[in-house]
MARPAMI-953488 format. One record per residue (C-alpha): residue number from 1; residue in one letter; chain; z, x, y. Coordinates in pm, 1 decimal. Example, Ala and Ser with C-alpha at 12.3 -4.5 7.8 and 13.67 -1.06 7.14 Angstrom:
! residues 2
k:r:c:up:east:north
1:A:A:780.0:1230.0:-450.0
2:S:A:714.0:1367.0:-106.0
END
This chain:
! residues 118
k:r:c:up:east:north
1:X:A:-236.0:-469.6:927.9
2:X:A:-486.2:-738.7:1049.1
3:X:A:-214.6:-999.6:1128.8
4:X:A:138.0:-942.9:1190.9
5:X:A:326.4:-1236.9:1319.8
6:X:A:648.5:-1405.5:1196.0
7:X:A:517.3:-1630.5:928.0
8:X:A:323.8:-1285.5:765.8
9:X:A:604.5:-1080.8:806.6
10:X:A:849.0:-1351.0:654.7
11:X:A:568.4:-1358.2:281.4
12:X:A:603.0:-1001.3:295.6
13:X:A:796.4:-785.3:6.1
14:X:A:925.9:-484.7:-6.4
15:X:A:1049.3:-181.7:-246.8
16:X:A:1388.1:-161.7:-303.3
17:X:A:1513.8:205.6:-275.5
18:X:A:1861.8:132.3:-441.9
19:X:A:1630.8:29.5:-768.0
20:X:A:1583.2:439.5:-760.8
21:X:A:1727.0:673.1:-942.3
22:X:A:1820.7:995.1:-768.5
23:X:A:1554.4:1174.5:-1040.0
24:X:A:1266.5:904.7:-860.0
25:X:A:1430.0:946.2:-525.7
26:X:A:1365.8:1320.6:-562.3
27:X:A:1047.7:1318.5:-675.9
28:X:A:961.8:1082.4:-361.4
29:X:A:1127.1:1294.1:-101.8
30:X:A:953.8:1630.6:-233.3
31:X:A:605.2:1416.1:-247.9
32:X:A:695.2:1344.7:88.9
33:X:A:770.6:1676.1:238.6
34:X:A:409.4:1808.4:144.1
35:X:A:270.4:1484.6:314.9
36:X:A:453.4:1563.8:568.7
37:X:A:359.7:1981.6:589.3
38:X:A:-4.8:1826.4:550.3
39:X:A:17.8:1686.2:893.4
40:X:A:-147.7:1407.0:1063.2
41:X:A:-519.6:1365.3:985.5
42:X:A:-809.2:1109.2:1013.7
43:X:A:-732.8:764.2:802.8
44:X:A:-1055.7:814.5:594.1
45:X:A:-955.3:1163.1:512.9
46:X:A:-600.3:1053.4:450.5
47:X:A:-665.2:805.5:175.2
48:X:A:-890.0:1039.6:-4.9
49:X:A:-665.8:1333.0:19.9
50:X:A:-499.5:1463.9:-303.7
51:X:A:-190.2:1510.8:-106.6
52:X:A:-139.2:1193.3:9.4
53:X:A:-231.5:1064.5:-355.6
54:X:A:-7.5:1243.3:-488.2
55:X:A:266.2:1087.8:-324.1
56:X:A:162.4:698.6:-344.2
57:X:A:171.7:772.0:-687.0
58:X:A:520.1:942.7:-705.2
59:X:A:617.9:554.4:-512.7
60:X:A:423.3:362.3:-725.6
61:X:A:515.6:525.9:-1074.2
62:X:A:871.3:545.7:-927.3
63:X:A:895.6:144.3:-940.7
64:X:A:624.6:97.8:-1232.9
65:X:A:350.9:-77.6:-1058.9
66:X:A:112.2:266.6:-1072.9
67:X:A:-151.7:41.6:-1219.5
68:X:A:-194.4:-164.9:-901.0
69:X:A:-272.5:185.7:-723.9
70:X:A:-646.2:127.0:-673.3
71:X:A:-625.5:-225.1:-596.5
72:X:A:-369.9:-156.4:-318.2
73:X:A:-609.2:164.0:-158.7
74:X:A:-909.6:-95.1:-134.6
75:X:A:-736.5:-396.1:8.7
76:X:A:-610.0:-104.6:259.6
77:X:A:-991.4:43.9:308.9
78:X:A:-1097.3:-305.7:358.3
79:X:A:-876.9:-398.0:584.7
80:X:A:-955.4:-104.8:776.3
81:X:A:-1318.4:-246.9:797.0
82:X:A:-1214.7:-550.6:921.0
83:X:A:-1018.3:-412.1:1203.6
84:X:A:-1298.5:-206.8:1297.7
85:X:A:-1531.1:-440.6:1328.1
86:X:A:-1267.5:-670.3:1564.0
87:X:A:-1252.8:-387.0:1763.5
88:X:A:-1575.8:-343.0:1808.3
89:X:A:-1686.8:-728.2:1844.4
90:X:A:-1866.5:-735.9:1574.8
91:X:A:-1989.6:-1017.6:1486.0
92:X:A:-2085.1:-968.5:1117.4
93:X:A:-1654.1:-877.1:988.5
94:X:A:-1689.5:-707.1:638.1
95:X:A:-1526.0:-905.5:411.9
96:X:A:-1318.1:-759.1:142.5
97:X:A:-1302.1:-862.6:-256.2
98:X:A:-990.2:-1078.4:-287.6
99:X:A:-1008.7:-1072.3:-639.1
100:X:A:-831.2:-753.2:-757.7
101:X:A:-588.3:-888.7:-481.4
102:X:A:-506.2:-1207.2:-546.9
103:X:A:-439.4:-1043.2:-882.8
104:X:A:-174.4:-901.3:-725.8
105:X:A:-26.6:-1070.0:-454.3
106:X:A:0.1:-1327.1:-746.3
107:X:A:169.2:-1096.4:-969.2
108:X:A:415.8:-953.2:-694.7
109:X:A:500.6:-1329.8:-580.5
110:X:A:584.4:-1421.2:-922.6
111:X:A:799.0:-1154.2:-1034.7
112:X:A:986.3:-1241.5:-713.8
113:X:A:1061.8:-1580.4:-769.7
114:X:A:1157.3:-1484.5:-1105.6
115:X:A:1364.1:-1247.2:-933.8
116:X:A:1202.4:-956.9:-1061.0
117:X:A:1282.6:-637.1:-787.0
118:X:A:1037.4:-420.6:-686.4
END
């Protein structure tokens, strides 16, 4: 979000869809339609909206990592923050808690080189 450039791209992972079953690929695409029938709002009102809850949760439970749910929404608010205040010049950037998230980027990078999919 903050800082995409070859060498952040490259420690990125991703969620495999063939890990799916059709039952979990189902249950994402009719998350998805409401999401989608919701429309396009504001990001603040998007992450608190039950909608689009409803459906990073359908993901999330679909690869059993639900639990990592609110760590995941306030790296993403925090980032957020951050941007804004580059944006704006700021010169005081909001710093987010790298705690719950180091928690997990450690967790996702070990269960990949233990070649654990996600």
């Amino acid at each position: 979000m903050l800082d995409i450039n070859k060498d952040s791209i490259s420690r990125c992972y991703m969620l495999n869809p063939e890990l799916l079953s059709p039952e979990q690929s189902i249950a994402i695409k009719e998350s998805f339609s409401s999401l989608k029938e919701r429309g396009i709002v504001d990001f603040d009102q998007d992450m608190d909206d039950p909608i689009r809850q409803k459906f990073d949760l359908t993901v999330l439970r679909a690869f059993k990592i639900e639990e990592y749910y609110l760590t995941i929404l306030n790296s993403i608010k925090s980032m957020r923050k951050i941007r804004k205040a580059v944006n704006q010049n700021n010169v005081a950037i909001p710093m987010m808690e790298t705690v719950e998230y180091d928690l997990f980027n450690e967790t996702v990078t070990l269960a990949a080189e233990n070649n654990n999919d996600y």
